[in-house]
PLY file of the C-alpha trace (Angstrom):
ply
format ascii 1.0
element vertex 152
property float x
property float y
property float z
element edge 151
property int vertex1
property int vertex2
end_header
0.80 8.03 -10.76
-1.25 5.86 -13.12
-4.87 6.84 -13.59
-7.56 4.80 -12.32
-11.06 4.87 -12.75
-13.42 4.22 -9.50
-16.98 3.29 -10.14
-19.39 3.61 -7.72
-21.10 -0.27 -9.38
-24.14 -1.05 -7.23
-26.75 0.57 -9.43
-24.55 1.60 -12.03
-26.43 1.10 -15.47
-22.91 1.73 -17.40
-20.47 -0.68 -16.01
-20.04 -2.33 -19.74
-19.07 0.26 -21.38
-16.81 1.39 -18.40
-15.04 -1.70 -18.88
-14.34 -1.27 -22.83
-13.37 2.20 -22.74
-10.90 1.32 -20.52
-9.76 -1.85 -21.35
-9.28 -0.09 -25.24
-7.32 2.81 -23.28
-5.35 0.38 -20.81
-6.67 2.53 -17.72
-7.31 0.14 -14.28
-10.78 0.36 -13.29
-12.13 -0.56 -9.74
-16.41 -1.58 -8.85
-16.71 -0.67 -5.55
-20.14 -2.13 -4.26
-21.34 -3.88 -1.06
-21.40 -7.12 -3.25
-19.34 -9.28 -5.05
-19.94 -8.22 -8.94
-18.58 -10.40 -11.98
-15.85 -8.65 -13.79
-14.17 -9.45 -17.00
-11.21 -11.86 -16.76
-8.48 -9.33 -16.89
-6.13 -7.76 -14.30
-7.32 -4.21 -15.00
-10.89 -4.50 -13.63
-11.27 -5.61 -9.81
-13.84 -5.09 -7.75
-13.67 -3.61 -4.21
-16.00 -5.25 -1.37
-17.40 -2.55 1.58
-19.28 -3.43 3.95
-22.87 -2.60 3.32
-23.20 0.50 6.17
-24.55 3.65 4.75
-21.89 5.57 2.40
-19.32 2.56 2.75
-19.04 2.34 -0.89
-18.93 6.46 -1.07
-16.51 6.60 1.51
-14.36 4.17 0.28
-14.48 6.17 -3.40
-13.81 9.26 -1.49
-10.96 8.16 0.29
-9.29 6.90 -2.86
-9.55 9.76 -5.24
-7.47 12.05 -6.15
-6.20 14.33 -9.37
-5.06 11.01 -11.62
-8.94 9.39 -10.38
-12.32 9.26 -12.50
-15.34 8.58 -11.07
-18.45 7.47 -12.55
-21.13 8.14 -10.09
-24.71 9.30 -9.96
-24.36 10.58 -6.75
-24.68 14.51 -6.29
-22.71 14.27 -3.17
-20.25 11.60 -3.80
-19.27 14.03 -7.31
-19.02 17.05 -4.64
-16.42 14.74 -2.24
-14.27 13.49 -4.99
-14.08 16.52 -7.06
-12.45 17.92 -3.51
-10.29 15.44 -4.00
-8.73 16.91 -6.97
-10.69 13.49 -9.14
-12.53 14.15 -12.22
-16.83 13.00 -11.81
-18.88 11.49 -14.63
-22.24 10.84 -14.47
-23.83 7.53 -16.39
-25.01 9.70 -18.69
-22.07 11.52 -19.61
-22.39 14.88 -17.51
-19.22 15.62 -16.31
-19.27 17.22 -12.81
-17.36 20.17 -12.32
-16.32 23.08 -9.48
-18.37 25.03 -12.03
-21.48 22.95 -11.94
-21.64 21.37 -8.85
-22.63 23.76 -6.59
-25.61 24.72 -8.10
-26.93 20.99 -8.54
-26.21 20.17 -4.77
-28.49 23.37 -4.19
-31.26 22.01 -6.52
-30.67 18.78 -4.60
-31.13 20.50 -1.44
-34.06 22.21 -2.17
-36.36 19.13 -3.76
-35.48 16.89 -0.25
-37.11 19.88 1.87
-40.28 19.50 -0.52
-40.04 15.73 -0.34
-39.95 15.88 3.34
-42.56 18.86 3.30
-44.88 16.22 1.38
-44.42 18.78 -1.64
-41.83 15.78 -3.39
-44.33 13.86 -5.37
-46.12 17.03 -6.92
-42.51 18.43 -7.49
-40.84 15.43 -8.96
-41.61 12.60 -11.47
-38.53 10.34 -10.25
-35.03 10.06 -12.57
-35.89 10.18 -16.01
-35.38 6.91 -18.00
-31.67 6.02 -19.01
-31.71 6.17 -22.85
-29.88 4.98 -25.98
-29.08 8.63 -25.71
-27.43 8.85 -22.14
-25.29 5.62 -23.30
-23.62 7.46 -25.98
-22.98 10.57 -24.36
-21.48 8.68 -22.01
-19.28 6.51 -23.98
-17.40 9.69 -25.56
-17.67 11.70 -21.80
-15.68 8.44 -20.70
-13.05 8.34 -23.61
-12.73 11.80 -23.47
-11.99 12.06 -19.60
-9.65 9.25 -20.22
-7.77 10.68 -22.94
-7.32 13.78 -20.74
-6.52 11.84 -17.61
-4.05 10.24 -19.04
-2.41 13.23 -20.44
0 1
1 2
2 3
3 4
4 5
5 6
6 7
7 8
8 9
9 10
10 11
11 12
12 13
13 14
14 15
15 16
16 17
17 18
18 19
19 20
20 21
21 22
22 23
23 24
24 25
25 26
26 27
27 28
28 29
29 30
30 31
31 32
32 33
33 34
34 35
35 36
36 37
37 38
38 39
39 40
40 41
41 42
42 43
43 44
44 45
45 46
46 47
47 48
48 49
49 50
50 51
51 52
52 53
53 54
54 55
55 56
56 57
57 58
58 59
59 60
60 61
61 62
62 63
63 64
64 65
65 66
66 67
67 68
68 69
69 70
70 71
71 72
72 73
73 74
74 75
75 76
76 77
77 78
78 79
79 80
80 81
81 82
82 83
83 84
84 85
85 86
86 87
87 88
88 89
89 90
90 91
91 92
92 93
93 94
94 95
95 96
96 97
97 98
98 99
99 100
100 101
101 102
102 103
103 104
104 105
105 106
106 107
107 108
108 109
109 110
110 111
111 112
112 113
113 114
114 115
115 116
116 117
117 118
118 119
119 120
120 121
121 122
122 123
123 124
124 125
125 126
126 127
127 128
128 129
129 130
130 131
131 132
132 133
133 134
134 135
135 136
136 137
137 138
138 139
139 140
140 141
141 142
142 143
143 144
144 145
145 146
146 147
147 148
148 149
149 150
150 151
């Protein structure tokens, strides 16, 4: 089976580079959002419309993963689903998500919403950190290096 890369596109600050990566590596790449989102004129980048109900865009990812799939996602969760899948999970800024990893940043995840919904959350948390210059080039050799091994 050819590999495919899934990208959960709504708020996903990375989509550019997802698209030259793979358009350099010849890899099919799919947006899946609850919008239509301008793509580049090419048959190897479509984008997949779900409805906008909570998860439709996850569950649509998760559905459609599987060991020849990358996903680029900074959902906690959605990483968790596909990686039962037998898919490979990037973040946007280049963590890959692993067996090895996951479990203990679903925990952390865990943990913060009980203070959040304790009232604890805003003494606890400063929000997501700002995407960087940084984050971008991690996550331009994460991507080519998934890639590379995906396709292997």
């Amino acid at each position: 089976m050819t590999p495919r890369v899934l990208v959960d596109a709504d708020a996903c600050p990375v989509k550019e580079e997802v698209y030259k990566v793979a358009l350099r590596h010849r890899v099919p790449v799919v947006l899946v959002a609850n919008q239509f989102l301008r793509t580049p004129d090419t048959p190897l980048i479509t984008c997949q419309i779900v409805s906008d109900g909570f998860d439709a865009a996850d569950d649509w990812i998760a559905d459609h993963a599987g060991p020849t799939t990358l996903v680029i996602t900074a959902d906690i969760v959605l990483a968790d689903r596909v990686l039962k899948a037998g898919a490979k999970a990037l973040g946007p800024n280049g963590h890959a998500w692993t067996e090895g990893n996951i479990g203990g940043a679903l925990a952390v995840r865990a943990i913060k919403a009980d203070l959040r919904g304790g009232g604890v959350g805003e003494i606890t948390s400063g929000g997501a950190k700002p995407f960087t210059k940084q984050d971008r080039s991690r996550f331009l050799q994460a991507l080519d290096t998934a890639l590379v091994a995906l396709k292997r």
